[in-house]
ROTI-588591 format. One line per 4 residues: number of its first residue (from 1); their letters; for each residue x, y, z of C-alpha. Coordinates in Angstrom, 1 decimal, m for minus. Each point is the difference from the previous one (the first is absolute). Layout:
NUM = a = X Y Z; ... .
END
This chain:
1 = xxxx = m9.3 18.6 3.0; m1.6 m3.1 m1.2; m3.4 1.2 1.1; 0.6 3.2 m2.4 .
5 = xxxx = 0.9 m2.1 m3.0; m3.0 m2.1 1.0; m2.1 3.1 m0.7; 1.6 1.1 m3.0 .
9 = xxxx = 0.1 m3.3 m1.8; m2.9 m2.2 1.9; 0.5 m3.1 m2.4; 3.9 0.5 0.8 .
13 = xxxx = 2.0 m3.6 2.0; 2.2 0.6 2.7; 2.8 m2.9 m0.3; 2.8 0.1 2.4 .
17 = xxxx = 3.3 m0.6 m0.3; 0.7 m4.2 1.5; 3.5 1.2 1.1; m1.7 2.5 2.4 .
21 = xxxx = m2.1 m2.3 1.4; 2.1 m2.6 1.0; 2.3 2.6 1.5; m2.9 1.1 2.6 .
25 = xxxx = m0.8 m4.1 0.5; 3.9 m0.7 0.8; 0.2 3.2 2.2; m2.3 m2.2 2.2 .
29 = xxxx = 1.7 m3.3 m0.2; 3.4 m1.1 1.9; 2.6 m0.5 m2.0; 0.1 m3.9 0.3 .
33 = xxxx = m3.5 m0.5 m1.7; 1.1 2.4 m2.5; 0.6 m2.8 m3.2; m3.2 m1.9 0.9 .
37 = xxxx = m1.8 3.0 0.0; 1.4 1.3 m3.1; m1.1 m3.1 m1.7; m3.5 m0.1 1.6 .
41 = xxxx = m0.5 3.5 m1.5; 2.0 m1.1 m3.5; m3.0 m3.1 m0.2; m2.6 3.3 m0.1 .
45 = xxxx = 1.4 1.6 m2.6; 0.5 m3.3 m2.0; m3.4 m0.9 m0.9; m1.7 0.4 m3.1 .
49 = xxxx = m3.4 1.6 0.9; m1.2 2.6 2.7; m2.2 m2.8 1.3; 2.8 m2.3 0.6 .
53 = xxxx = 2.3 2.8 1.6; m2.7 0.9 2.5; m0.4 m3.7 1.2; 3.7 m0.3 0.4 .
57 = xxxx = 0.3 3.2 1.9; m2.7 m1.5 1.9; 2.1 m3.5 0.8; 3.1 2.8 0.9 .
61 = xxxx = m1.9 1.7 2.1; m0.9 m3.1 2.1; 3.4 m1.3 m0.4; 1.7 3.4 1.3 .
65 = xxxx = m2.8 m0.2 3.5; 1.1 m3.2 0.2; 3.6 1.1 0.5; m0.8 2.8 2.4 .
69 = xxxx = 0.2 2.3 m2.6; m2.9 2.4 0.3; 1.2 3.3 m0.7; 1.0 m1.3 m3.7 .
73 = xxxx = m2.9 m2.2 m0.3; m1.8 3.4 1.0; 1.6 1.8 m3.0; m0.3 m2.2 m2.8 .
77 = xxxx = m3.9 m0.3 0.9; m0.1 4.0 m0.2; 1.7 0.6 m2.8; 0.3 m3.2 m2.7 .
81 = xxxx = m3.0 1.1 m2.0; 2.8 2.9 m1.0; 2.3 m2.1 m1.6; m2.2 m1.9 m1.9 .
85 = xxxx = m1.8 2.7 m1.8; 2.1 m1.4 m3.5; m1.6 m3.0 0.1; m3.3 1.6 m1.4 .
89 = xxxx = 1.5 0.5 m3.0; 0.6 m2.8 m3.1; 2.9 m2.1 0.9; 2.3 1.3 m3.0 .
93 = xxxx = 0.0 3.3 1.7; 0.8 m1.0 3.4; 4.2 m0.3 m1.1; m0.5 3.4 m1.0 .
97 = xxxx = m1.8 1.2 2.9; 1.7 m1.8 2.8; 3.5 0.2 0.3; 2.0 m2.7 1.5 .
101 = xxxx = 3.4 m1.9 m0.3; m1.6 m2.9 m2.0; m1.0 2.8 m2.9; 3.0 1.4 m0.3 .
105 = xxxx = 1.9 m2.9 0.1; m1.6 m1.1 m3.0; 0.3 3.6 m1.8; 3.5 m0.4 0.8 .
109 = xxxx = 0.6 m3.7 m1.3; m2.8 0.9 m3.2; 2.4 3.2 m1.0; m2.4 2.4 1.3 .
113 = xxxx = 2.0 1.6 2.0; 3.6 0.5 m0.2; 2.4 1.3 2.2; 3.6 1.8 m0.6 .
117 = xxxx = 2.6 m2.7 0.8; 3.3 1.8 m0.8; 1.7 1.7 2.6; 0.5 3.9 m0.2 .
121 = xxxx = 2.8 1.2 m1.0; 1.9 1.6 3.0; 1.2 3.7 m1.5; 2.9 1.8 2.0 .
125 = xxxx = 0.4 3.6 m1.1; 3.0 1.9 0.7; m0.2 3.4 2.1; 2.4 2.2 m1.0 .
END
């Protein structure tokens, strides 16, 4: 599918979605390296410029052979340039392009988002 797009709109980015990639690393990591992991990828997705992201997902790399973690390291060097396709853009765009916690966290603390806090009435009809 993403070659047909490709086609259609040649100038078009592809940015994938950061949850589903750290689902497919994890599905390669044992549990008990799960939070250091986690964080390892987290420092990625933290920086402020493309440049800087790839040279940490360089040091992650290294860091996961390092830990006999291959398969993930194996992964992450396939597929990172996927998630960082927002990072082309301006910075003020990227908390509009790249959803995470950290955005709406703020949206939520700022008022920009607001969720219904009163509990639903519970209704009981009579049958007859």
């Amino acid at each position: 599918m993403l070659e047909a797009v490709g086609e259609v709109f040649p100038e078009a980015k592809y940015q994938r979605y950061v949850v589903h990639f750290y689902r497919n690393v994890f599905s390669t990591v044992p549990r008990s390296k799960g939070k250091i992991v986690a964080k390892m990828l987290k420092a990625i997705h933290a920086q402020e410029s493309k440049a800087a992201a790839k040279e940490k997902a360089k040091a992650v790399i290294a860091a996961l052979r390092d830990m006999k973690l291959r398969e993930a390291a194996a992964k992450i060097e396939n597929s990172i340039e996927e998630t960082l396709t927002c990072m082309d853009f301006p910075y003020e765009f990227l908390t509009r392009l790249k959803p995470s916690v950290i955005a709406m966290k703020y949206a939520i603390a700022n008022g920009c988002i607001a969720f219904r806090t009163r509990k639903r009435r519970s209704v009981t009809l009579n049958t007859i």
